[in-house]
N, C-alpha and C positions, 0 to 999 in steps of 0.2 A: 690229206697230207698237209701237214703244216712244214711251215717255212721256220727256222731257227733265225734269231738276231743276235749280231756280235754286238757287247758292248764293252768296253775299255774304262775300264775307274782307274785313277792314282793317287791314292791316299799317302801322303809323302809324312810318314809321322813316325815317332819310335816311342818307347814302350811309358805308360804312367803309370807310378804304382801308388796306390791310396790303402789306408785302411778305413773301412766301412763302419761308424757304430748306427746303428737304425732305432739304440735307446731298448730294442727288445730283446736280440742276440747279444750274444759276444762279441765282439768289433770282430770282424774277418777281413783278409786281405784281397782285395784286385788290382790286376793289373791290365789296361788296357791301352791303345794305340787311340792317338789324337789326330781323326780324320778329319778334312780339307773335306771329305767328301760328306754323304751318307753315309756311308758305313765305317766301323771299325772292328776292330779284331780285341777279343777280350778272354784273360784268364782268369781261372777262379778253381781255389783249395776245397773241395767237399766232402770231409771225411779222409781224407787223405789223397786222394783222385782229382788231378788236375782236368779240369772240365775245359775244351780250347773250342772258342767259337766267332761266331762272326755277327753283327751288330746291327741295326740300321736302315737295312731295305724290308723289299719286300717281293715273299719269292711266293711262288704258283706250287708246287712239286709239295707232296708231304716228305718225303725221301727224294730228294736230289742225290746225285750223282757228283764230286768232289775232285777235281784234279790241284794236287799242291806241287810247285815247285820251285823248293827252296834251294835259292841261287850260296852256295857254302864255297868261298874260293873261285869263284868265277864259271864253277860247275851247276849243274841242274840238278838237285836230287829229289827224283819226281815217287810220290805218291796218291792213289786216287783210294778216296773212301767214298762210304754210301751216309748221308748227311739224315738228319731229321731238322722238320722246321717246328718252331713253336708252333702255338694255335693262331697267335696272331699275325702270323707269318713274316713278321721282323727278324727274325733269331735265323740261324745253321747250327745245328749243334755241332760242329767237326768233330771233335773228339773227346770222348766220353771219359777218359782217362789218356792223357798222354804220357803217362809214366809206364803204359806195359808195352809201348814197341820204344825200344831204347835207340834203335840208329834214328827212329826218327825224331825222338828227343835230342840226342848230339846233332842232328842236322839243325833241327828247332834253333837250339842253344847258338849254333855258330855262323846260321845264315844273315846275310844282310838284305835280302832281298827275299819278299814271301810274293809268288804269284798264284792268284787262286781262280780256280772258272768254276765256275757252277753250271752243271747242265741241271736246264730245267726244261721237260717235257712242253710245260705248257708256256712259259715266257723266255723260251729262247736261251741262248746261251752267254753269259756272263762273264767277263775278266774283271781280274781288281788285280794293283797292286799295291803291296805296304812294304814302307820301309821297316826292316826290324832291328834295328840299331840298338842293343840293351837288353837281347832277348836274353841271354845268360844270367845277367842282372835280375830280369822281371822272373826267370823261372824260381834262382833263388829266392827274391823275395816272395814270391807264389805260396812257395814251399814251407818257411819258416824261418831260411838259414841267416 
């Protein structure tokens, strides 16, 4: 039986948005949160699918377990997804397209507070928070608009 560890991050940042030329591609858009910490949270346009993920650390789990609870109005609107991590186990992919559940794009869009915990099997269990100040901002610029 293993023993789980809380740990608490607060990345007090709101949203950057850059556009990328790499000299090889097309220039394409990101947008990401300027962490204080390790990590940040970062979007990205891929064919038309908003890719929303998380940056930085380093996780144990190939598929983590995801709890979001995005503070909209003073309320919680909580959602858990099943995560994938890179190979080099920096990355969360959260969401593979955030354009096909829409409440939780309008949550996305109007929250000023993102809280995320990561359950992770093998290293214990995780809180982060990020300010999202600009996220309506960074989705439209994500997008094209």
């Amino acid at each position: 039986m293993s023993v789980g560890v809380m740990l608490c991050l607060n990345a007090n940042a709101q949203w950057i948005k850059k556009t990328v030329d790499n000299d090889f591609d097309e220039p394409y858009r990101i947008c990401y949160t300027e962490s204080s910490g390790i990590n940040y949270l970062k979007l990205e346009n891929v064919d038309g699918e908003i890719f929303f993920y998380m940056q930085g650390g380093y996780y144990c789990d190939e598929k983590p377990t995801i709890d979001l609870a995005f503070i909209v109005n003073g309320v919680s609107k909580k959602y858990t997804v099943y995560a994938v991590t890179s190979e080099d186990s920096e990355t969360i992919w959260i969401i593979n397209s955030l354009l096909t559940d829409t409440d939780m794009l309008s949550d996305f869009k109007l929250c000023t507070t993102l809280k995320l915990r990561v359950y992770d099997s093998v290293c214990g269990i995780e809180t982060y928070s990020f300010n999202m100040g600009g996220s309506q901002s960074a989705i439209n610029f994500i997008s094209g608009k």
